[in-house]
LUMLOMI-808001 format. One record per residue (C-alpha): x, y negated, z negated. Coordinates in steps of 0.1 Angstrom, whole numbers, padded with zeros to 4 digits, always signed. Layout:
XYZ;...
// end
This chain:
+0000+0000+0000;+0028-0023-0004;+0046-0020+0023;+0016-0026+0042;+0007-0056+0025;+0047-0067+0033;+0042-0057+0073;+0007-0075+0073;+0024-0110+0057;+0054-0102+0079;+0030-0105+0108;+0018-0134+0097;+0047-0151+0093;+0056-0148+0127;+0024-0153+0143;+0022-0188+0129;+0056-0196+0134;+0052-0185+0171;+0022-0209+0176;+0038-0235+0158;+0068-0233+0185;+0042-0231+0214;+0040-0262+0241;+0009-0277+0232;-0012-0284+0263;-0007-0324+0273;-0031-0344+0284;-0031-0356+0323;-0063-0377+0319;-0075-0396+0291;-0118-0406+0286;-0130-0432+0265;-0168-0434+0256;-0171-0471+0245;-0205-0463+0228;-0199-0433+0217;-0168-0446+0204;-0147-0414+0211;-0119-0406+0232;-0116-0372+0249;-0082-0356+0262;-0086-0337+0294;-0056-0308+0306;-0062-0297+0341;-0098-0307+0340;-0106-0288+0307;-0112-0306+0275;-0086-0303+0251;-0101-0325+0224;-0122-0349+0212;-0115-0379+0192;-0132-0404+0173;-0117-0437+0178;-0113-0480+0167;-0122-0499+0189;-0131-0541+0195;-0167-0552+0174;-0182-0548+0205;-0166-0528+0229;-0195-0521+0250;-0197-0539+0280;-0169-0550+0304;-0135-0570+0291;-0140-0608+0306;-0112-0624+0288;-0088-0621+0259;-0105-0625+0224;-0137-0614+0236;-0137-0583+0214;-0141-0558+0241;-0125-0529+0257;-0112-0524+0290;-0130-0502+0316;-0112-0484+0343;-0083-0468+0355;-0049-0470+0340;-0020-0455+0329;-0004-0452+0293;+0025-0472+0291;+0038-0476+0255;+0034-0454+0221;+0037-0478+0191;+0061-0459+0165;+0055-0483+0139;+0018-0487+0140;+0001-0477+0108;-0022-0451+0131;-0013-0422+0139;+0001-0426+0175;-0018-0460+0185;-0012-0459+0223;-0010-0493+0249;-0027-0491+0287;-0014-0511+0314;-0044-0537+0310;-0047-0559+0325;-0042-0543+0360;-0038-0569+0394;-0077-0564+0402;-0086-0572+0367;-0066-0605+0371;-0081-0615+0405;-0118-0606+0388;-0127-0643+0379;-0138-0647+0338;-0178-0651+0337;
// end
């Protein structure tokens, strides 16, 4: 019986430590639901996870100028992680993009 109970935590042992070493999927495309406030990571066009996250006091609508509170909609890219933010990997988008710029402020 113990040596049994030995093999079984022995197999456990590496089983974690073989998942902990496994590549994590990474994310190729990145969703934000501004009502919803959530943020979903896609891999290969399956979900990996979903997130809640912070966004502007009123995020819903489309981003007119800076200070107006709200989130950008559209494509881009992620172009900076912040190391020191106080959240856990706070992340920066390449806003605003040259369309957004030529899009006159209403």
């Amino acid at each position: 019986m113990r040596e049994r109970r030995i093999q079984l935590t022995v197999l456990l042992i590496l089983t974690l430590c073989c998942a902990a070493v496994a590549a994590p999927n990474q994310a190729d495309k990145i969703l934000i639901v501004k009502s919803a406030r959530s943020m979903t990571l896609f891999s290969g066009g399956k979900v990996l996870k979903t997130y809640k996250v912070a966004l502007g006091s009123a995020p819903v609508g489309p981003k007119r100028v800076e200070g107006d509170h709200k989130t950008p909609e559209g494509n881009y890219v992620i172009d900076a992680k912040n190391p020191h933010s106080q959240f856990h990997l706070s992340l920066h988008i390449s806003y605003p993009s040259a369309a957004d710029l030529e899009e006159p402020a209403v």
